[in-house]
C-alpha positions in Angstrom: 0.0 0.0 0.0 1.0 3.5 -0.9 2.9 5.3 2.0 3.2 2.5 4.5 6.8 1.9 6.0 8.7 -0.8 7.8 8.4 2.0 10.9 4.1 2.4 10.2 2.0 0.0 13.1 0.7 -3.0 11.7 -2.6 -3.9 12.8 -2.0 -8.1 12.2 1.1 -7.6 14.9 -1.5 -6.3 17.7 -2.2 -9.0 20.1 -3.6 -8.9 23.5 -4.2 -12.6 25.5 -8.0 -11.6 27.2 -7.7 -14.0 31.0 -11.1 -14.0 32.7 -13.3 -16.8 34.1 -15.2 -19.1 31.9 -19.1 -17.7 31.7 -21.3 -21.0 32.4 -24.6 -21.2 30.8 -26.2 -22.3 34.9 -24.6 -18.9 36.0 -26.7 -16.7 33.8 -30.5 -15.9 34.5 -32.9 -16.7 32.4 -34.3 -13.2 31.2 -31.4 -11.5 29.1 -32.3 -8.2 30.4 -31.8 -9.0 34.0 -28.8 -10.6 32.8 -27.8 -7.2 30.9 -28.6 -5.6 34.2 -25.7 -7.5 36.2 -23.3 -7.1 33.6 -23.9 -3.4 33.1 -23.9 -3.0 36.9 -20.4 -4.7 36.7 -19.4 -2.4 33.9 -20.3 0.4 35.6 -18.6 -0.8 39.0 -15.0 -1.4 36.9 -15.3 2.7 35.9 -15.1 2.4 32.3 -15.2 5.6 30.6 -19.6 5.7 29.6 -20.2 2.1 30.0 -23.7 3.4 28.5 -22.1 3.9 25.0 -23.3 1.7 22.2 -22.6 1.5 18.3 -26.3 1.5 16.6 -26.7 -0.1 13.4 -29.5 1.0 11.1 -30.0 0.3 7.4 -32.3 1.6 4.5 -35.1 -0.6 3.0 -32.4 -1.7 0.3 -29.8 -2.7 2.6 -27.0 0.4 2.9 -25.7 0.3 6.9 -24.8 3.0 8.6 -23.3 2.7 12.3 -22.6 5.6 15.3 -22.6 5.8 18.7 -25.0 7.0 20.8 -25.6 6.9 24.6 -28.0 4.7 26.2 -30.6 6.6 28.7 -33.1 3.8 29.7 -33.4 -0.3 29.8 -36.0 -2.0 31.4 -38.0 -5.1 30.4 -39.2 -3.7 27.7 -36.0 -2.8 25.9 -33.1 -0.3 25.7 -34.4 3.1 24.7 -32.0 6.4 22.8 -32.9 9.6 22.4 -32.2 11.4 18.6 -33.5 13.9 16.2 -36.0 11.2 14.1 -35.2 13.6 10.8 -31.5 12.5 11.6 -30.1 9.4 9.1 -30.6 7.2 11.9 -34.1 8.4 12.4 -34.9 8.1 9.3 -34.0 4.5 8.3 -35.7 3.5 11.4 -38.7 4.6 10.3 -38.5 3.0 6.8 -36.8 -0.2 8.3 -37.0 -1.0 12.1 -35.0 -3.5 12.2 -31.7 -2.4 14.5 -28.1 -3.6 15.9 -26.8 -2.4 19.3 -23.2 -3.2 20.5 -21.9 -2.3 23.8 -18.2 -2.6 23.3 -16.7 -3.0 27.0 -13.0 -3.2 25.9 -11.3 -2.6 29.5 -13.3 -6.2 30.8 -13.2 -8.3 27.7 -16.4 -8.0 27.0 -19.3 -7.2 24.5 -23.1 -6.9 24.3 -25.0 -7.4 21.0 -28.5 -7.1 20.9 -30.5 -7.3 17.5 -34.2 -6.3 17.3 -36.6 -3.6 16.3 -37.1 -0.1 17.0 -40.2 2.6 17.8 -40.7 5.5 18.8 -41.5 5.7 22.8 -44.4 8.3 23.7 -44.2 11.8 23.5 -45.1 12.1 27.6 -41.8 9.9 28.0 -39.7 11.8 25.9 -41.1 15.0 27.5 -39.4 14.0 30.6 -36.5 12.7 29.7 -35.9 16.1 27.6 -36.8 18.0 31.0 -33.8 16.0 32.9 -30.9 17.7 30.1 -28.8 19.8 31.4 -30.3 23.4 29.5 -27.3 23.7 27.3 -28.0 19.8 26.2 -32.0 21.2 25.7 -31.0 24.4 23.4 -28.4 22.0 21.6 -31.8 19.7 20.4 -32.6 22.8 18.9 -29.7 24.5 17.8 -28.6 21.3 15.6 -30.9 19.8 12.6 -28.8 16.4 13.1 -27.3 14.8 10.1 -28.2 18.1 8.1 -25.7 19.9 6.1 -24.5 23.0 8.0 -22.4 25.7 6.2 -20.1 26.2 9.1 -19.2 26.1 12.9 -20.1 29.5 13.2 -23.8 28.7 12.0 -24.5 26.4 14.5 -22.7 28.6 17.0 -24.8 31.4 16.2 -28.2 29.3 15.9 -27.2 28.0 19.9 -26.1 31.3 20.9 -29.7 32.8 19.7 -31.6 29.9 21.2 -29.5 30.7 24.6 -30.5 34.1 24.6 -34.6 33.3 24.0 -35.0 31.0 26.8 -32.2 31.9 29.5 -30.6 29.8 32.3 -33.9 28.5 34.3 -36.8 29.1 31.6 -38.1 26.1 30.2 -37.3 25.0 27.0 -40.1 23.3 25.2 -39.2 19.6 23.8 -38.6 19.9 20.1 -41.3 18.0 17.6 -38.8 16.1 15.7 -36.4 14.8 18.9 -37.7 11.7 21.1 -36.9 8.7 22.1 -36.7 4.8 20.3 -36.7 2.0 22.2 -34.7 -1.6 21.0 -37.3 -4.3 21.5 -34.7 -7.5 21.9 -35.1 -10.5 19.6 -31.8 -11.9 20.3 -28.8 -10.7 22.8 -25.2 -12.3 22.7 -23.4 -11.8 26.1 -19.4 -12.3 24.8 -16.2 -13.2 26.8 -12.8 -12.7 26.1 -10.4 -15.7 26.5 -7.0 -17.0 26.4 -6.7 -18.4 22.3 -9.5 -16.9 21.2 -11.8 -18.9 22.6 -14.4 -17.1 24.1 -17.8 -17.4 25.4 -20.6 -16.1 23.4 -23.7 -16.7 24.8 -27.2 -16.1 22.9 -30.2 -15.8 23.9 -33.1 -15.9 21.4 -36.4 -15.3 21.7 -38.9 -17.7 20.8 -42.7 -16.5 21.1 -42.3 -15.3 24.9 -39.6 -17.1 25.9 -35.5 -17.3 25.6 -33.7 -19.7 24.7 -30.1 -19.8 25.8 -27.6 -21.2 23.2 -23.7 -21.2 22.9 -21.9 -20.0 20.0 -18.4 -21.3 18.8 -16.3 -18.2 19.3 
């Protein structure tokens, strides 16, 4: 390749041995999402820099992915709900196809959530107070920013945040925007993975068949 050197990194030379205990299927429970619950409690507990970060995956009806990372605000038995401008490229494949990857990529422990399913939007009296929880400068910044949206510079934005700021000052509400809210991730199948020594880690899956789960191990 053009421009690499003996001196550039190569990617094929970075190894790293992952040494944790073996996951057994009798130690997990047998809803996924109070299983999530112990293992993002654990996350959280080793101080990993927003052990709420996950990479979503969307698609448009012909197939095209596109992937970021967004923060998770919410999981309960019901799913694991984001917040987003819905006219944003995210929002918008979601509403032409529903169907949705999240990956919680817990590097520091060896470890990795993946949860396929389908997204919707979660009612505007939930969003409403979520929205009223933002810090302000987090509210005006809903409005400030038409997400994924060409802009024609920094100093737009700047000055479309800086006139917001002045309308509705430090302790006046801010009204929720029409086009921001939340989507929740209804599960369909979750793969709880473990690093190990030789690559030979635990991935356990849990699929959902009518209403229940059935727990499966993958070949790493």
């Amino acid at each position: 390749m053009a421009g690499v050197t003996d001196q550039d990194i190569d990617p094929a030379m970075m190894r790293k041995q992952y040494r944790s205990e073996i996951v057994h299927e009798e130690s997990l429970a047998e809803d996924p999402m109070e299983q999530f619950s112990r293992w993002f409690q654990q996350a959280a507990d080793s101080h990993l820099f927003e052990p709420n970060a996950m990479v979503v995956s969307t698609a448009t009806p012909d197939g095209r992915p596109s992937s970021r990372t967004v923060l998770l605000k919410q999981f309960d038995s019901r799913g694991f709900v984001f917040f987003t401008n819905y006219a944003s490229r995210k929002g918008r494949e979601l509403e032409q196809n529903p169907q949705v990857a999240l990956l919680f990529p817990w590097h520091p422990i060896a470890r990795q959530v993946i949860v396929t399913g389908t997204a919707a939007r979660i009612g505007r009296d939930e969003t409403a107070a979520y929205f009223r929880s933002r810090p302000h400068g987090s509210q005006l910044g809903a409005w400030a920013s038409e997400q994924s949206s060409v802009i024609g510079s920094r100093a737009e934005l700047d000055s479309r945040y800086a006139e917001l700021a002045e309308r509705y000052p430090e302790g006046e509400q801010v009204p929720v925007p029409p086009e921001w809210g939340g989507l929740r991730v209804v599960p369909q199948e979750i793969e709880f993975w473990q690093g190990h020594e030789n690559r030979l880690h635990d991935r356990l899956h849990y699929v959902l068949e009518g209403e229940k789960w059935r727990l499966e191990r993958l070949c790493p």
